[in-house]
C-alpha positions as YAML, in Angstrom:
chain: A
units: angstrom
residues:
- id: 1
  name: UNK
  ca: [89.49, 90.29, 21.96]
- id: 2
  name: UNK
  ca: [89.38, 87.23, 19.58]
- id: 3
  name: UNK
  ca: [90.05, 87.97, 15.67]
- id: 4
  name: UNK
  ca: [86.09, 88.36, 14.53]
- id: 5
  name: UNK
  ca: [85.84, 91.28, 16.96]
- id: 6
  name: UNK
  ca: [89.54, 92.66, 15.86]
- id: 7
  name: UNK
  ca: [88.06, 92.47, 12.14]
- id: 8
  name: UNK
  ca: [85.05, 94.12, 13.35]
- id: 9
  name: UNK
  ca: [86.67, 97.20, 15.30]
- id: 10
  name: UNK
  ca: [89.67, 97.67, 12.39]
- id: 11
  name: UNK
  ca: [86.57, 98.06, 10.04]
- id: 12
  name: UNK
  ca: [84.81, 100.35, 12.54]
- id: 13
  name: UNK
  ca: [87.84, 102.46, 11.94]
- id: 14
  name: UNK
  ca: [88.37, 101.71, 8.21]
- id: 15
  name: UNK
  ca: [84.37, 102.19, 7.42]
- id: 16
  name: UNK
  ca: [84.02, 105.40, 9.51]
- id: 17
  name: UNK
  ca: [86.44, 107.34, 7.41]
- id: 18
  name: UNK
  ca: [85.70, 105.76, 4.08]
- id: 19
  name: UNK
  ca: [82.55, 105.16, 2.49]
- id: 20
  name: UNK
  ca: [81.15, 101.23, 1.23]
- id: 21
  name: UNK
  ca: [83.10, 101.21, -2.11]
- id: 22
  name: UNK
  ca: [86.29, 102.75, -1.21]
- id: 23
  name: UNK
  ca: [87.02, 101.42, 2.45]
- id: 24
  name: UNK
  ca: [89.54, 98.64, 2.18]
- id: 25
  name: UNK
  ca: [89.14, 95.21, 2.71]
- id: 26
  name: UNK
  ca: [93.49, 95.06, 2.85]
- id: 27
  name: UNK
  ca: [93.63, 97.55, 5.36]
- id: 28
  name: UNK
  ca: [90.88, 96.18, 7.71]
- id: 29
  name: UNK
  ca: [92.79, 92.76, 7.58]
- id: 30
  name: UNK
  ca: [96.11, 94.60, 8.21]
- id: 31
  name: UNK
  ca: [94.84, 96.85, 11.34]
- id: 32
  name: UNK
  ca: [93.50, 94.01, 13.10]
- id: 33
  name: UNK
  ca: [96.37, 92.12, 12.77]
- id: 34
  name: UNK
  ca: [94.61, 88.83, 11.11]
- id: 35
  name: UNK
  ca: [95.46, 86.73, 7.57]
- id: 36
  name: UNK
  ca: [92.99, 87.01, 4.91]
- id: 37
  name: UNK
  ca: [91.74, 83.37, 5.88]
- id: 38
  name: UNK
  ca: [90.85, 84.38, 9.29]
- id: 39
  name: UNK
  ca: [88.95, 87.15, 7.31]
- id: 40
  name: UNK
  ca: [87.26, 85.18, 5.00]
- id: 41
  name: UNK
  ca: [86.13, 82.50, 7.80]
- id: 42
  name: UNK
  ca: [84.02, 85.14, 9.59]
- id: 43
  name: UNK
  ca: [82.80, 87.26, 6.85]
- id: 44
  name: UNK
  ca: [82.11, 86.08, 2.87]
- id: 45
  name: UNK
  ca: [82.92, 89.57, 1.63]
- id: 46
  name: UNK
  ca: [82.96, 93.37, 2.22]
- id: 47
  name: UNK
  ca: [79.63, 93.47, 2.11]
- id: 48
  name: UNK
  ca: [78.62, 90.90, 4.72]
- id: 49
  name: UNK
  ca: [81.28, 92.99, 7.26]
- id: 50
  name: UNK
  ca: [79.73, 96.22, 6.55]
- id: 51
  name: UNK
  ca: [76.14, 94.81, 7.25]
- id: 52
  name: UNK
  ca: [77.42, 92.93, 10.47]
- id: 53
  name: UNK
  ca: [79.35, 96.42, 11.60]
- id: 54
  name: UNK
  ca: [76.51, 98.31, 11.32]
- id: 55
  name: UNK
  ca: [73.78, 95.61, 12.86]
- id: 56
  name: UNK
  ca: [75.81, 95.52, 15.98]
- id: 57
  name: UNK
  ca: [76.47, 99.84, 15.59]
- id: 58
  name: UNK
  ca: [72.41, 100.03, 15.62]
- id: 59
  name: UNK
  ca: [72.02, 97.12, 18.55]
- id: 60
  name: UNK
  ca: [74.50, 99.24, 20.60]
- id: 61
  name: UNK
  ca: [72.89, 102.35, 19.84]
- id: 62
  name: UNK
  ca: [69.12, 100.61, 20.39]
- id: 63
  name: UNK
  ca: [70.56, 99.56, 24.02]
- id: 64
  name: UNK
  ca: [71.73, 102.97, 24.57]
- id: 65
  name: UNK
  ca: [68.67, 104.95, 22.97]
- id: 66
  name: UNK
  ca: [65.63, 102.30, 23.99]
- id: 67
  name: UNK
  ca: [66.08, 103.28, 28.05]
- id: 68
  name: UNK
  ca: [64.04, 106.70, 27.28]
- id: 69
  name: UNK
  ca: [60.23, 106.34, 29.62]
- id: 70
  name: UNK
  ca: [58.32, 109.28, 28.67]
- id: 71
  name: UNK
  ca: [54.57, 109.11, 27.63]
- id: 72
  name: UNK
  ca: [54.26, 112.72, 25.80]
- id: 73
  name: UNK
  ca: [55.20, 111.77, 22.22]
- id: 74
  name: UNK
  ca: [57.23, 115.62, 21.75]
- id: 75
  name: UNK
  ca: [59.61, 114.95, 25.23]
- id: 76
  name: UNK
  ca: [59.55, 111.46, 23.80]
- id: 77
  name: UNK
  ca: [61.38, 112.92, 20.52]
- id: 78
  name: UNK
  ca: [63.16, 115.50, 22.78]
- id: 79
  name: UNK
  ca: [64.96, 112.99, 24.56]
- id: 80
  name: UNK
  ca: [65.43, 110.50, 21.67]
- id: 81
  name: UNK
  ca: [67.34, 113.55, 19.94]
- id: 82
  name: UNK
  ca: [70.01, 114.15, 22.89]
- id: 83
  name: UNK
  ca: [70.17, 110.49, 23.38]
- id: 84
  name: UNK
  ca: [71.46, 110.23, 19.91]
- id: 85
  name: UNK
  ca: [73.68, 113.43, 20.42]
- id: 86
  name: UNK
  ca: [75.12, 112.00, 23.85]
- id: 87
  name: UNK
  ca: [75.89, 108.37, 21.97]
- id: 88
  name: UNK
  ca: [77.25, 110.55, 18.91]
- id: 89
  name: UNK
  ca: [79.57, 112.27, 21.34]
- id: 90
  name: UNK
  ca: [80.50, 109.58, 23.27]
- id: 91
  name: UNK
  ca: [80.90, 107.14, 20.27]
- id: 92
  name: UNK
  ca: [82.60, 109.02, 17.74]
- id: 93
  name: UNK
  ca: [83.22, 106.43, 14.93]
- id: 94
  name: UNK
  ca: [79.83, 104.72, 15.02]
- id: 95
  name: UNK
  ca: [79.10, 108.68, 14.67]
- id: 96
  name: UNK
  ca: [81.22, 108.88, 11.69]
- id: 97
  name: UNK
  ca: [80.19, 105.63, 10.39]
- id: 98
  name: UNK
  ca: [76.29, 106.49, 10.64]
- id: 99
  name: UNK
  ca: [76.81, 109.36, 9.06]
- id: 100
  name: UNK
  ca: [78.71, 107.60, 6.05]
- id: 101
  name: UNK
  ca: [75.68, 105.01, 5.78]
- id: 102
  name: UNK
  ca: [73.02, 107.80, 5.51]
- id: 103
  name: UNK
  ca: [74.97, 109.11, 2.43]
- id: 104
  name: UNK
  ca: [74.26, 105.49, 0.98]
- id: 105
  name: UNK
  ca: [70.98, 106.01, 0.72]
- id: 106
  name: UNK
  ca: [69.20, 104.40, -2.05]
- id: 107
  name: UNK
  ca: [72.16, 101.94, -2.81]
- id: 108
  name: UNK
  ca: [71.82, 98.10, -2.93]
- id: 109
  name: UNK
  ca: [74.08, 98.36, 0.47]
- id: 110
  name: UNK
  ca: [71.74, 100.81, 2.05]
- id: 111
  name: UNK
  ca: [68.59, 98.89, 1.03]
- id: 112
  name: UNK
  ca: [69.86, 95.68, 2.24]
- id: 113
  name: UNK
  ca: [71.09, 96.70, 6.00]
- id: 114
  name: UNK
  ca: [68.24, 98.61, 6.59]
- id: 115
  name: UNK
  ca: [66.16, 95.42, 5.50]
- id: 116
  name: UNK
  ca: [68.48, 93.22, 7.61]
- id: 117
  name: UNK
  ca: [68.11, 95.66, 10.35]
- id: 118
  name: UNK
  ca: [64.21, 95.78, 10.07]
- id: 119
  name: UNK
  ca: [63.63, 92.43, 9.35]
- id: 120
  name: UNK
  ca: [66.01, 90.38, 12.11]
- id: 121
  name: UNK
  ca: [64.36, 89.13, 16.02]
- id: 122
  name: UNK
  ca: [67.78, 89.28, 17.32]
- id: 123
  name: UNK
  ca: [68.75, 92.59, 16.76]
- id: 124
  name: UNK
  ca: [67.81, 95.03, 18.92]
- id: 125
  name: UNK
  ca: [65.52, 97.78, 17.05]
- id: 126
  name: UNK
  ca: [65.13, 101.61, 18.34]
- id: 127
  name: UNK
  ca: [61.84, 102.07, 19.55]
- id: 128
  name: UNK
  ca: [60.25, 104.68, 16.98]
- id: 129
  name: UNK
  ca: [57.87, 107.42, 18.36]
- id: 130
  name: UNK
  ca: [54.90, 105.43, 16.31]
- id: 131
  name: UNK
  ca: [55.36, 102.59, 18.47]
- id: 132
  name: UNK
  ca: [55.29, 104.14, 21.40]
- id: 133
  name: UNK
  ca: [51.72, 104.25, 23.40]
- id: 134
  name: UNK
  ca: [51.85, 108.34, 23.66]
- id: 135
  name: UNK
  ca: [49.72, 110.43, 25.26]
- id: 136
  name: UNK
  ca: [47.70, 111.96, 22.54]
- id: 137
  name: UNK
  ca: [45.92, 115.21, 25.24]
- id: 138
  name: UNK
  ca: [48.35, 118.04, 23.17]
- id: 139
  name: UNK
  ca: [47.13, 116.57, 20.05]
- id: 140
  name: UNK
  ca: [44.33, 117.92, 17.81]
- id: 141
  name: UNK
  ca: [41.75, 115.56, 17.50]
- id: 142
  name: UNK
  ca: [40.90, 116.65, 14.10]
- id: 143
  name: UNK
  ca: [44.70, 114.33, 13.45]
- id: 144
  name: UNK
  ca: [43.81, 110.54, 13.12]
- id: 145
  name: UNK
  ca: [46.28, 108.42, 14.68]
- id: 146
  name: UNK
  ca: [46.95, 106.89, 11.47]
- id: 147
  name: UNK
  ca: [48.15, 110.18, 10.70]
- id: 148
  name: UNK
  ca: [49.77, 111.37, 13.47]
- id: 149
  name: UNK
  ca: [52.25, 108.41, 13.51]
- id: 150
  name: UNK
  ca: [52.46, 108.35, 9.83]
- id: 151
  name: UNK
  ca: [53.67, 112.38, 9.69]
- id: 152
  name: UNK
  ca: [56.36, 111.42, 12.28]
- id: 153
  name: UNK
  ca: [57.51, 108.57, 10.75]
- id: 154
  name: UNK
  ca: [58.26, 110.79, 7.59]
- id: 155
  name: UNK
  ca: [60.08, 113.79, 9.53]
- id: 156
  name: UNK
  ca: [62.19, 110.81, 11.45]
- id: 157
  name: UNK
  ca: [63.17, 109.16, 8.17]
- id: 158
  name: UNK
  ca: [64.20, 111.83, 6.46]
- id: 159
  name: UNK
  ca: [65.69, 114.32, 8.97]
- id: 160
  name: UNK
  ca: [68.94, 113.44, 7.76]
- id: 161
  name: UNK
  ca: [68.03, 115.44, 4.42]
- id: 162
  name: UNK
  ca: [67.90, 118.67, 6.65]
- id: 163
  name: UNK
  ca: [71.73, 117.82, 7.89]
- id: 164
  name: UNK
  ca: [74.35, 119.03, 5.93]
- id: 165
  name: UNK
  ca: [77.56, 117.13, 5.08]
- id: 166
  name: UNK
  ca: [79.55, 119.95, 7.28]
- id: 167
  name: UNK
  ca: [77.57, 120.35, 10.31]
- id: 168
  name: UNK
  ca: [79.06, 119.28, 13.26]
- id: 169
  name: UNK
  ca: [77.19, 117.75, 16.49]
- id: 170
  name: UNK
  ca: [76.08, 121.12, 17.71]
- id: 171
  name: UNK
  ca: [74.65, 122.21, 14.67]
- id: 172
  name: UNK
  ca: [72.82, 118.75, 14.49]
- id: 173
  name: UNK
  ca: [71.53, 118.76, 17.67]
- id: 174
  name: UNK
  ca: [70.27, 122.30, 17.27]
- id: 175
  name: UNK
  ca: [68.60, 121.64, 13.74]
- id: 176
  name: UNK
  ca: [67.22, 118.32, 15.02]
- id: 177
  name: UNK
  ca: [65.33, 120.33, 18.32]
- id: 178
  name: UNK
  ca: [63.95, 122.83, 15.84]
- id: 179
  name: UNK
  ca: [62.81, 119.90, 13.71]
- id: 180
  name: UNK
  ca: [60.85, 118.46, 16.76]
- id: 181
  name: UNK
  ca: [59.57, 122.33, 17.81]
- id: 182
  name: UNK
  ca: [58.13, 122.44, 14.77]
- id: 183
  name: UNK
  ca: [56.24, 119.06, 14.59]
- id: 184
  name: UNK
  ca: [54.92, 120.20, 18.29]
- id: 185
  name: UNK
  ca: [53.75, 123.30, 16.95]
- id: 186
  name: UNK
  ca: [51.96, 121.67, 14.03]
- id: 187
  name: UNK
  ca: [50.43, 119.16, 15.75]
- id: 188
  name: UNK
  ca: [49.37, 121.09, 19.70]
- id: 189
  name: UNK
  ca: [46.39, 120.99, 20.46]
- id: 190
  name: UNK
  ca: [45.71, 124.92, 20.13]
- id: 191
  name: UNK
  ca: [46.21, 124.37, 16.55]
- id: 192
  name: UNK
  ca: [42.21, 123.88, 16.14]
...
């Protein structure tokens, strides 16, 4: 492992168990076993580590998440859900660490990785269910498709407000499937 990807995995560790402001720039340094100018030569600051941590936490979890084929939009979000539950499980501190970033929300920090993120060819990106090209037969036509994707894209971003700080992956995975069951059953077809 050469020292950028030492820095890298020590801050993994150091940013999963401490939020932005009080993780430790010392302690990162110290755990992977670098000097401060070794630091310093790969990363300006804290905040350009955290941002390159969590670009390469979202292209690993893009690789892992984007390999989902399924045209109807609701086993689309099924799947996407115990995708995310199966990484979370099997990547505990980029679990820890994503859920430390989501309690950022509406910082400068926040703001600027999820721009970064958004914004950046290189990076992989999760494929959102508005992107997709979904089989639209269990939706009511009286729903534009402006609309439709536009409703899911606000559930999706803001799921994380129906997650508590305490729940654990079980109760996530359950609240996120009821959050899905209930966008099916507001959108099906029989609705009309």
């Amino acid at each position: 492992m050469n020292k950028k990807e030492a820095i890298l995995e020590a801050a993994l560790r150091e940013f999963s168990r401490n939020d932005f402001e009080n993780a430790s720039v010392n302690k990162i340094i110290r755990d992977a076993n670098t000097s401060k100018g070794n630091f310093y030569y790969y990363f300006n600051n804290k905040e350009e580590l955290y941002v390159a941590l969590l670009k390469k936490a979202w292209q690993k979890k893009a690789e892992f998440m984007n390999a989902i084929d399924e045209k109807d939009i609701f086993g689309y979000l099924e799947k996407q859900v115990m995708a995310g539950i199966i990484f979370s499980r099997e990547n505990p501190e980029y679990y820890q660490l994503s859920r430390r970033f989501a309690k950022e929300k509406n910082s400068n920090i926040y703001n600027r990785v999820l721009n970064e993120i958004t914004t950046e060819g290189s990076h992989e990106r999760i494929n959102t269910a508005t992107e997709l090209k979904y089989d639209r037969s269990t939706i009511s036509d009286i729903f534009s498709k402006e609309f439709v994707d536009s409703y899911i894209a606000l559930i999706l971003n803001n799921m994380d407000e129906l997650i508590d700080a305490n729940d654990d992956i079980p109760k996530i995975e359950a609240k996120l499937l009821l959050i899905i069951k209930v966008l099916k059953n507001g959108l099906e077809q029989k609705m009309k």
